[in-house]
C-alpha positions in Angstrom: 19.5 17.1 72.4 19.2 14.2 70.3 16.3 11.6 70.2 16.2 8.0 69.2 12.8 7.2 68.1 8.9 8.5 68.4 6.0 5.9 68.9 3.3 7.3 67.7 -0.1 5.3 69.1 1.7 3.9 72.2 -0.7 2.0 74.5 2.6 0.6 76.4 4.4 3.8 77.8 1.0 4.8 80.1 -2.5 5.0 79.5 -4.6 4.9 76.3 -3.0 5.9 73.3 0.3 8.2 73.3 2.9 9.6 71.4 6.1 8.8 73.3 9.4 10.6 72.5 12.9 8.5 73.6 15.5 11.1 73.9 18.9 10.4 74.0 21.6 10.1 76.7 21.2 8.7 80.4 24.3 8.4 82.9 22.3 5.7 85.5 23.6 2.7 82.4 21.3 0.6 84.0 22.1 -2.9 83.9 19.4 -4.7 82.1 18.6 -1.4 80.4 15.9 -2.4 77.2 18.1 0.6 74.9 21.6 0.7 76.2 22.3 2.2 72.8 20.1 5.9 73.8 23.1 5.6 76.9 24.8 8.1 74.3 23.8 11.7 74.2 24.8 11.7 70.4 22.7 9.1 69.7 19.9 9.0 67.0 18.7 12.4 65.3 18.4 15.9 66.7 15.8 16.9 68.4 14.5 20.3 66.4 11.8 22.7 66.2 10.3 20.5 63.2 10.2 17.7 65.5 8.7 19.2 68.2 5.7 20.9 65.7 5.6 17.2 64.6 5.3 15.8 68.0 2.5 18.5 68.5 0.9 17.6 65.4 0.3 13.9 66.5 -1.5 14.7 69.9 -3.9 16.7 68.1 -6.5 13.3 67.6 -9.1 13.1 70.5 -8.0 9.9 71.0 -4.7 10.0 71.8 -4.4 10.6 75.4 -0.9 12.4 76.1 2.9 12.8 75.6 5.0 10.2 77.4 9.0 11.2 77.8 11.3 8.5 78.7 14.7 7.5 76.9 17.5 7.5 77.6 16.8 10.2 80.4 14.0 12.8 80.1 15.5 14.3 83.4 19.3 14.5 82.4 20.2 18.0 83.0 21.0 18.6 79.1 17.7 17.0 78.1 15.3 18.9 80.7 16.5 22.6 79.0 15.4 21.2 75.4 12.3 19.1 76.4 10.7 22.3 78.3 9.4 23.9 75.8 7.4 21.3 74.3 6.3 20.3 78.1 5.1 24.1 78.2 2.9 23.6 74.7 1.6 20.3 75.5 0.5 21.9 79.1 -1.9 24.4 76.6 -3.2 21.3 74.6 -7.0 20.6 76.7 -7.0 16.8 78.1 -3.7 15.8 77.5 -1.6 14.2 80.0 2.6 14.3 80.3 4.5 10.9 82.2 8.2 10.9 82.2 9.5 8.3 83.0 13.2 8.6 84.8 15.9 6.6 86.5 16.3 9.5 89.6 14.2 9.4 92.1 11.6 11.5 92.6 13.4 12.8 96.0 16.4 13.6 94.2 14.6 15.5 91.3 12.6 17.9 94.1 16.1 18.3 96.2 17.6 21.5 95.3 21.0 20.8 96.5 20.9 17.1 93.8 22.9 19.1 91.6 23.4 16.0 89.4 20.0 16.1 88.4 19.0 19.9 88.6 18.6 22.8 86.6 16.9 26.0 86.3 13.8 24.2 84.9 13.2 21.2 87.0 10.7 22.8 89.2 9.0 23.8 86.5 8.8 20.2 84.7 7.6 18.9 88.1 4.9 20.9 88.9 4.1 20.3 85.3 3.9 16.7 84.5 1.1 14.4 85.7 2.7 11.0 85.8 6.8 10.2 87.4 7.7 7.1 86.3 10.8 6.9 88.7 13.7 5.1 89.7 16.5 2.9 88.0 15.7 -0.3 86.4 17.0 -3.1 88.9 17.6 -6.1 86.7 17.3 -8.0 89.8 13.5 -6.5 90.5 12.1 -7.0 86.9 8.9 -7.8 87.1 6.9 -8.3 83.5 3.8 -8.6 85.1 3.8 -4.8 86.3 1.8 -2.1 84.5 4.2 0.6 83.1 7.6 0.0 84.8 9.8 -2.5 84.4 10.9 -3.0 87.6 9.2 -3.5 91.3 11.5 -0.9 93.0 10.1 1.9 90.4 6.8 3.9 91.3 4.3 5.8 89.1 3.9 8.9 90.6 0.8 11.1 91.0 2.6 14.5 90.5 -0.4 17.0 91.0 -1.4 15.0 94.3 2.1 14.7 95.2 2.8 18.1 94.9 0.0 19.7 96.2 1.0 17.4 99.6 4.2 18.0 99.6 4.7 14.3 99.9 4.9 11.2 97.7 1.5 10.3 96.0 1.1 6.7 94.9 -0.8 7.0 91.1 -4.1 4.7 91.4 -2.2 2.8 88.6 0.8 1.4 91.0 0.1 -1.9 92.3 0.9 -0.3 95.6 -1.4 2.3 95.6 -2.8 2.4 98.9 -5.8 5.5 99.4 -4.5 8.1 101.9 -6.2 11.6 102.6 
């Protein structure tokens, strides 16, 4: 897996302050798409064991809040084998939250027949992330007034509530959060 860039102190990609990885490649080619050029699975540097101590390294400060993957697409088969492993050490780190953000839906992620966007590890990045950021970028539903998404037909996902419910769970920080038991 390549990457194209890390933000470190990232108050845009989520809550607080957060180191946010953009990997490279996505097949959705959104139109609109804010980094058409991370399209290419080739493109940027690769993604290595040095990086990913790096990326460690910079959550370490109380004050950054968590690891934000988005891209490109986090949840390209390719990209999901490489990005578990760091998912799996940030998961040890105490009071540190993981969004991904993704143009698949969250339906088509937890569907084990979507074999476009399935692997032996998806499962395990679902029930281990906190935030979904899903759904494509619709030009046509921009919205710059949103918190964390670009556009109105994407949802920020509660994935502990979500999954514990087996249904869709709204994060308080979608403006369409409605409270449901």
């Amino acid at each position: 897996m390549n990457y194209g860039q890390i933000f470190l102190v990232d108050c845009a990609n989520g809550p607080g302050c957060r180191t946010s990885l953009f990997v490279s490649g996505c097949t959705h080619h959104c139109k609109g798409c804010f980094q058409p050029e991370t399209w290419d699975f080739a493109y940027g540097k690769p993604y290595t064991q040095k990086v990913e101590d790096y990326i460690l390294e910079t959550l370490q400060p109380e004050y950054i809040e968590g690891l934000t993957l988005l891209g490109g697409e986090p949840m390209e088969p390719a990209n999901q084998e490489a990005l578990i492993p760091l998912i799996r050490r940030v998961r040890e780190l105490e009071k540190k939250t993981i969004w991904v953000y993704s143009g698949y839906l969250y339906e088509q992620l937890a569907d084990p027949s979507c074999a476009r966007c399935r692997t032996a590890v998806t499962e395990e990045i679902l029930n281990s992330i906190d935030i979904l950021v899903d759904g494509p970028f619709i030009e046509e539903k921009k919205n710059i007034s949103l918190h964390f998404r670009g556009s109105e037909n994407q949802r920020i996902i509660d994935m502990r509530r979500t999954r514990s419910l087996g249904r869709v769970v709204l994060s308080p920080l979608d403006e369409n959060f409605r409270e449901t038991v």
